[in-house]
C-alpha positions as CSV (number, residue, x, y, z in Angstrom):
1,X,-45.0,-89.3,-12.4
2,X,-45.1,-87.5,-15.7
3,X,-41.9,-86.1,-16.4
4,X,-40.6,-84.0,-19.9
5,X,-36.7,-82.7,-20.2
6,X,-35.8,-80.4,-22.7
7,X,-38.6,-81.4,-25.0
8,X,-39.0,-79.3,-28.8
9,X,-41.0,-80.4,-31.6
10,X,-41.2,-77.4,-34.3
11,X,-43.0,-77.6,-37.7
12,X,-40.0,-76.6,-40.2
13,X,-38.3,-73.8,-38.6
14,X,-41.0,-72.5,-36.3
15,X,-40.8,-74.3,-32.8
16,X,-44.5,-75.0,-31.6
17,X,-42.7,-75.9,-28.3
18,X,-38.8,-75.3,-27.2
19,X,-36.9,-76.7,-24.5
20,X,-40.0,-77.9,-22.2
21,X,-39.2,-79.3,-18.5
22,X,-41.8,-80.6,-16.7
23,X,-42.9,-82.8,-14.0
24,X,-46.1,-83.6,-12.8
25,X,-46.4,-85.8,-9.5
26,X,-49.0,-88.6,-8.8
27,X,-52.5,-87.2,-7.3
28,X,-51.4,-83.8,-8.4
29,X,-53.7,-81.2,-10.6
30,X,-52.6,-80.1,-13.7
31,X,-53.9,-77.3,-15.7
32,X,-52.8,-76.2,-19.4
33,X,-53.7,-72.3,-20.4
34,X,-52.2,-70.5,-22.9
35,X,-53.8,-68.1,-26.4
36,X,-54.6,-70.2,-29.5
37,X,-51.5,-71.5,-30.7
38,X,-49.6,-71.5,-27.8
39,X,-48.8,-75.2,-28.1
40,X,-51.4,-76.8,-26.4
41,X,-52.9,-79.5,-27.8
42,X,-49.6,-80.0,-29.1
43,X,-48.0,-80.8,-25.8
44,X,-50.9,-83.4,-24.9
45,X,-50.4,-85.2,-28.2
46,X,-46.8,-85.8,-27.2
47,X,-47.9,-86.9,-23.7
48,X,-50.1,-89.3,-25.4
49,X,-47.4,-90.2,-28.6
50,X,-49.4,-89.0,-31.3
51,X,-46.9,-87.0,-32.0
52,X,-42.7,-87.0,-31.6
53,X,-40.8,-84.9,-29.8
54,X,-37.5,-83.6,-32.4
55,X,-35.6,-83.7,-29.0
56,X,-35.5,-84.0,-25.1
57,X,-37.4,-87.0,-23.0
58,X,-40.6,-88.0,-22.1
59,X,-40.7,-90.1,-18.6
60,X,-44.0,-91.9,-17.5
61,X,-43.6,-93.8,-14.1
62,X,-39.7,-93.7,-14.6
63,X,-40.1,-95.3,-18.3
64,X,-38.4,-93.7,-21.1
65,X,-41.9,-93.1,-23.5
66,X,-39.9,-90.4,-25.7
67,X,-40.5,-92.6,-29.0
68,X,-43.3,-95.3,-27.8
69,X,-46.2,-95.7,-29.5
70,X,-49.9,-94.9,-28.7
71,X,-50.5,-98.6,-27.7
72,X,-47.2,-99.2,-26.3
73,X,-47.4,-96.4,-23.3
């Protein structure tokens, strides 16, 4: 299970992504639409740990990943 609570990560004082809950189950589909800019890519790179969140939590499989590296998740 991929879970995110109240995750933000904004570029100065523009959020790219505010206060994001989700939860995404083993053997389920998941698709990500949105318009250029929408925040994307951006929310991949977090799953992934390219990139921080400024706040909230990301959970893989239970585990705390908020601030894990690439090659540590």
């Amino acid at each position: 299970m991929i879970r995110l609570n109240k995750v933000s990560r904004a570029w100065g004082d523009d959020f790219a992504l505010h206060d994001i809950d989700l939860e995404i189950n083993k053997g389920e589909y998941f698709v990500v639409l949105g318009p250029t800019g929408s925040g994307k890519t951006l929310l991949l790179e977090l799953l992934a740990g390219f990139y921080m969140p400024d706040r909230g939590r990301i959970e893989i499989s239970g585990n705390d990943m908020t601030f894990l590296q690439p090659e540590e998740r």
